[in-house]
ZABA-509812 format. One record per residue (C-alpha): residue in three letters; x, y, z. Coordinates in steps of 0.25 Angstrom, whole numbers, padded with zeros to 4 digits, always signed. Example, Ala and Ser with C-alpha at 12.3 -4.5 7.8 and 13.67 -1.06 7.14 Angstrom:
ala+0049-0018+0031
ser+0055-0004+0029
END
This chain:
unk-0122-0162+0236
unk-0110-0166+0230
unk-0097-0170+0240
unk-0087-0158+0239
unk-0075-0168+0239
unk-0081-0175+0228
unk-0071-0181+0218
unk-0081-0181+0207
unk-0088-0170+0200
unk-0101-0167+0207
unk-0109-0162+0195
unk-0107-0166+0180
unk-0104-0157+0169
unk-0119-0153+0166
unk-0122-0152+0180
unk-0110-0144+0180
unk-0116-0135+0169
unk-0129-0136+0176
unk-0123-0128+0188
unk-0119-0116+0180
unk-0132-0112+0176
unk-0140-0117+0188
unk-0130-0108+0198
unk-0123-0096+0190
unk-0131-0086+0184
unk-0135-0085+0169
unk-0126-0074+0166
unk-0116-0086+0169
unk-0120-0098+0159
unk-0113-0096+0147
unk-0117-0110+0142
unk-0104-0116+0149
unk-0103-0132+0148
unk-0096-0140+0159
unk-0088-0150+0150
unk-0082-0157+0162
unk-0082-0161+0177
unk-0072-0166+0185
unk-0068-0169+0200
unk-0065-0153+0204
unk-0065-0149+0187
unk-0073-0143+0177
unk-0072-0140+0162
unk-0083-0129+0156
unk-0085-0125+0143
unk-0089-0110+0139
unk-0094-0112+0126
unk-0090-0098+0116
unk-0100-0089+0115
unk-0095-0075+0106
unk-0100-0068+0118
unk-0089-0072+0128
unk-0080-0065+0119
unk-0076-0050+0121
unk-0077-0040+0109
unk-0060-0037+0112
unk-0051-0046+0102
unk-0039-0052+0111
unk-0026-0043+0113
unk-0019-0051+0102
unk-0031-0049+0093
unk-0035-0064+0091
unk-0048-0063+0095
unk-0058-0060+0104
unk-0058-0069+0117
unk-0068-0072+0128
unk-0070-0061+0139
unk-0061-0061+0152
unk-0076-0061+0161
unk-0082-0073+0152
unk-0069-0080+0154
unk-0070-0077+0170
unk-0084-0081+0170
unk-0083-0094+0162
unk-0069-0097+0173
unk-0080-0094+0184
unk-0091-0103+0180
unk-0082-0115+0176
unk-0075-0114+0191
unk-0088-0113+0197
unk-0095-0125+0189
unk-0082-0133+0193
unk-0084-0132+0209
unk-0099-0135+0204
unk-0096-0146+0197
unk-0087-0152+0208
unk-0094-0150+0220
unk-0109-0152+0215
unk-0121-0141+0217
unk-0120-0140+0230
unk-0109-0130+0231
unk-0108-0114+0228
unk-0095-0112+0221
unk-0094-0095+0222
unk-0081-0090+0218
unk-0072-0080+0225
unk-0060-0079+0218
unk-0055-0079+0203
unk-0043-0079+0196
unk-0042-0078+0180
unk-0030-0078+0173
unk-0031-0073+0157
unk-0022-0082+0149
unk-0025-0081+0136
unk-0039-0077+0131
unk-0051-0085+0128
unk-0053-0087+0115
unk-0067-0087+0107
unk-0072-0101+0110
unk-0076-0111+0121
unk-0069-0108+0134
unk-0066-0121+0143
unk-0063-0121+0158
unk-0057-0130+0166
unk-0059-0128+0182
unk-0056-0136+0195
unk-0057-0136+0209
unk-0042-0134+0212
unk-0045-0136+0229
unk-0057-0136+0237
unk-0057-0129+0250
unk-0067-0127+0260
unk-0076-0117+0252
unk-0064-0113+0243
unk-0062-0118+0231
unk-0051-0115+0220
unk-0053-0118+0207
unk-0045-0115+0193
unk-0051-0115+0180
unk-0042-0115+0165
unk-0051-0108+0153
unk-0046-0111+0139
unk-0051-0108+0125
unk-0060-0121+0119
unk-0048-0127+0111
unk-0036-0121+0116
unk-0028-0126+0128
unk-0024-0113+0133
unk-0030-0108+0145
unk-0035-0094+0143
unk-0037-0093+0158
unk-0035-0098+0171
unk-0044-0095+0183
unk-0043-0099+0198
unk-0054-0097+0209
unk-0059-0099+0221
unk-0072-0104+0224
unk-0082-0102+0237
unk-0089-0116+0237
unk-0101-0118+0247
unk-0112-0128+0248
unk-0126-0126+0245
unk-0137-0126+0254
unk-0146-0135+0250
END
């Protein structure tokens, strides 16, 4: 079992990956891959699939965009791998409070996130997570959370 005040990742980006679709339910895995690890970061990659998108066009009529619960979900995953990744298997990151803010809207192709640990407390941990548009520098969203992290009994 990993050190919790480890200043290195405790699992690499496969790994990482592994740990989505060993501990989160099918309806979860949306093919994300874990591009990155670092001390208390993570960069994950949604690859596009059409049926992210919703069937309305934006208000400004440029185009369909990715669904606000996808968009939620993907935030979720990526924040959830990162304390994973940071603290090895043998914690249980649950989450009990989000925060989304919509900037600007998704748009039709990969969606990139960019988490971190921003402090670790006892069990709390709070973490923030950027989601941009593969290609654009412009965050479409900005999420904060908080974490319940507890060890494993084994």
């Amino acid at each position: 079992m990993a050190d919790i005040d480890a200043p290195t990742p405790a699992l690499t980006p496969k790994q990482a990956e592994r740990a989505i679709i060993e501990n989160l339910p099918p309806v979860d895995h949306h093919g994300e891959i874990v591009e990155a690890v670092g001390p208390d970061t993570i960069r994950v990659r949604l690859p596009f699939d059409p049926r992210f998108v919703g069937a309305e066009p934006w208000q400004d009529g440029s185009g369909q965009v990715f669904s606000g619960p996808m968009v939620m979900g993907f935030a979720d995953t990526a924040m959830y791998c990162c304390v994973m990744a940071a603290m090895g298997r043998g914690v249980i990151p649950v989450m009990v409070g989000f925060n989304i803010n919509f900037i600007r809207p998704a748009q039709a192709r990969d969606l990139i996130a960019e988490a971190r640990i921003v402090r670790r407390g006892g069990r709390l941990h709070y973490l923030e997570c950027w989601l941009t548009s593969d290609g654009d520098p412009d965050a479409c969203a900005h999420i904060t959370s908080t974490y319940r992290v507890s060890r494993r009994d084994r």
